[in-house]
Wavefront OBJ file of the C-alpha trace (Angstrom):
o trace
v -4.835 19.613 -30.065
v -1.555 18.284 -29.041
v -1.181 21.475 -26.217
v -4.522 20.267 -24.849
v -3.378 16.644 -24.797
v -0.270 17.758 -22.783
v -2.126 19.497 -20.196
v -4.300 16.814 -19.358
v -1.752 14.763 -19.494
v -0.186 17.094 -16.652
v -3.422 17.061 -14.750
v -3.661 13.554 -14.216
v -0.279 13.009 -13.713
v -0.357 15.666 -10.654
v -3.614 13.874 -9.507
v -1.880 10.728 -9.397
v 0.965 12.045 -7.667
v -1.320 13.706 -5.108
v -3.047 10.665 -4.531
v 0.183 8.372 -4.214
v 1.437 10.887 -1.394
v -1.490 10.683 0.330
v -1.545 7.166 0.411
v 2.206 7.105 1.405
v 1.832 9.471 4.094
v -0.750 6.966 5.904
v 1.455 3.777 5.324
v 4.528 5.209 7.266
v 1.774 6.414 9.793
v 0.963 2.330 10.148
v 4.894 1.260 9.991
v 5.898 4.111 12.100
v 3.327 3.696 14.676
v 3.506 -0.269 14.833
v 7.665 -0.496 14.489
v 9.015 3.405 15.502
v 8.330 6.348 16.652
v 8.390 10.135 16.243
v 9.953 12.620 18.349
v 7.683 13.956 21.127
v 8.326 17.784 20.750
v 7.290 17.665 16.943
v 4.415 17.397 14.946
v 3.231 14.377 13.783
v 1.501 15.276 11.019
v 3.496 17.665 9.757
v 5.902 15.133 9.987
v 3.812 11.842 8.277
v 2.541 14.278 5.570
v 6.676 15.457 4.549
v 7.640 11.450 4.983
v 4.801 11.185 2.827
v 6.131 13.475 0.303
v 9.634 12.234 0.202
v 8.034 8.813 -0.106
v 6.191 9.652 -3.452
v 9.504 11.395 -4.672
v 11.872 8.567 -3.713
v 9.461 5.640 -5.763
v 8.381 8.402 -8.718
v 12.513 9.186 -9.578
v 14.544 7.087 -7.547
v 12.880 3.804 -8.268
v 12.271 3.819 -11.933
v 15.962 4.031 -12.324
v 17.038 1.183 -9.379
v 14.228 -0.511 -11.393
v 16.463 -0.258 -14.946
v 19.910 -1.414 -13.320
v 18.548 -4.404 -10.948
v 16.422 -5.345 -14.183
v 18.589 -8.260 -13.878
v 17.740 -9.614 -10.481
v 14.233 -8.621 -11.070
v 13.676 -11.040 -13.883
v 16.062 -13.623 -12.314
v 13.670 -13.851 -9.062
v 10.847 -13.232 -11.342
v 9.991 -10.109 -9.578
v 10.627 -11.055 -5.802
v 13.628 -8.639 -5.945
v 11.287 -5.235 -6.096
v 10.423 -6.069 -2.368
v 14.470 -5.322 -2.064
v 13.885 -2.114 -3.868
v 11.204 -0.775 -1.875
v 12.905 -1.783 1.247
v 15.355 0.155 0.127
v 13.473 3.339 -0.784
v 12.409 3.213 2.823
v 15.265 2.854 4.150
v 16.463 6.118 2.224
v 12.997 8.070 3.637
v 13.583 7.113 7.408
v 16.951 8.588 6.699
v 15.972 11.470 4.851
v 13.211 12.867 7.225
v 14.132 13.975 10.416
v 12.154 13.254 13.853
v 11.400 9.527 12.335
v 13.280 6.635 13.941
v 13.157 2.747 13.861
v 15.612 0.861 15.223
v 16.882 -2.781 15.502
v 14.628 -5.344 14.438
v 11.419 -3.396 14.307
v 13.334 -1.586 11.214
v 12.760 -4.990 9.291
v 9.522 -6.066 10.256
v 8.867 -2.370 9.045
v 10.781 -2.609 6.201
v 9.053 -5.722 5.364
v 5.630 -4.544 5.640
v 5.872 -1.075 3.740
v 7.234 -3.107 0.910
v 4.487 -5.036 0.804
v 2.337 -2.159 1.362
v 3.787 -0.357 -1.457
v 3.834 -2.895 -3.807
v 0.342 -3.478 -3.326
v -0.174 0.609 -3.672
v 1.916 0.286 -6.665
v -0.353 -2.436 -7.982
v -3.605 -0.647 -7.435
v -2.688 3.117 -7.800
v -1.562 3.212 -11.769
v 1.823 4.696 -13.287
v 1.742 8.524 -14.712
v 1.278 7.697 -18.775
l 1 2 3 4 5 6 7 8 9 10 11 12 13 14 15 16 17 18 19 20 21 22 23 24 25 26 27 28 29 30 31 32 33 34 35 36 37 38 39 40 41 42 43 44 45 46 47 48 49 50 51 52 53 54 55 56 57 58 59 60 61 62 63 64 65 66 67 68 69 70 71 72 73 74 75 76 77 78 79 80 81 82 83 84 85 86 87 88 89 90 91 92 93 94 95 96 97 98 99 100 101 102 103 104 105 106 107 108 109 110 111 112 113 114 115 116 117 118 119 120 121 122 123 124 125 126 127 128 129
């Protein structure tokens, strides 16, 4: 019983993750098309779909353990300081995929609006357990 419990455990967990990169693929396709752009002798897709990717792996193992050490901060600004960590976690993906650039102030109105894309993501798409 417990085997079968594990593997649908698995299963749903992969569906989730699935679904968040999906979903973060098409939000840097908004913040990259509003604030930046993407090289003109690459493909975008290929490119939105990897960001996308990255994305999911930054905020599924990165995150959780920013999350633990600013635990602090997060319960001092009652919660305001996760739109720091998900600015952050962007920041980290435009510099981790290649062909992706936003510059100057564009990078924080971007910044800005993918962390309040992603929390509401977050909010709506639920954790693994």
């Amino acid at each position: 019983v417990k085997s079968c419990y594990n593997r649908l455990m698995i299963k749903k967990q992969i569906k989730f993750f699935i679904l968040r990169w999906i979903v973060s693929s098409f939000l840097m396709w908004i913040c990259v098309k509003l604030f930046g752009r993407v090289d003109q002798e690459v493909d975008t897709f290929g490119v939105f779909v990897t960001a996308g990717l990255v994305l999911s792996v930054v905020q599924t193992i990165v995150k959780p353990i920013l999350t633990i050490f600013a635990l602090p901060l997060i319960l001092l600004t009652m919660g305001i300081f996760n739109l720091v960590l998900n600015i952050a976690m962007l920041w980290l993906v435009v510099h981790l995929v290649p062909h992706i650039s936003i510059s100057g102030i564009q990078l924080v109105w971007s910044w800005l609006l993918m962390s309040v894309l992603t929390s509401l993501v977050n909010f709506v798409i639920p954790d693994y357990n």
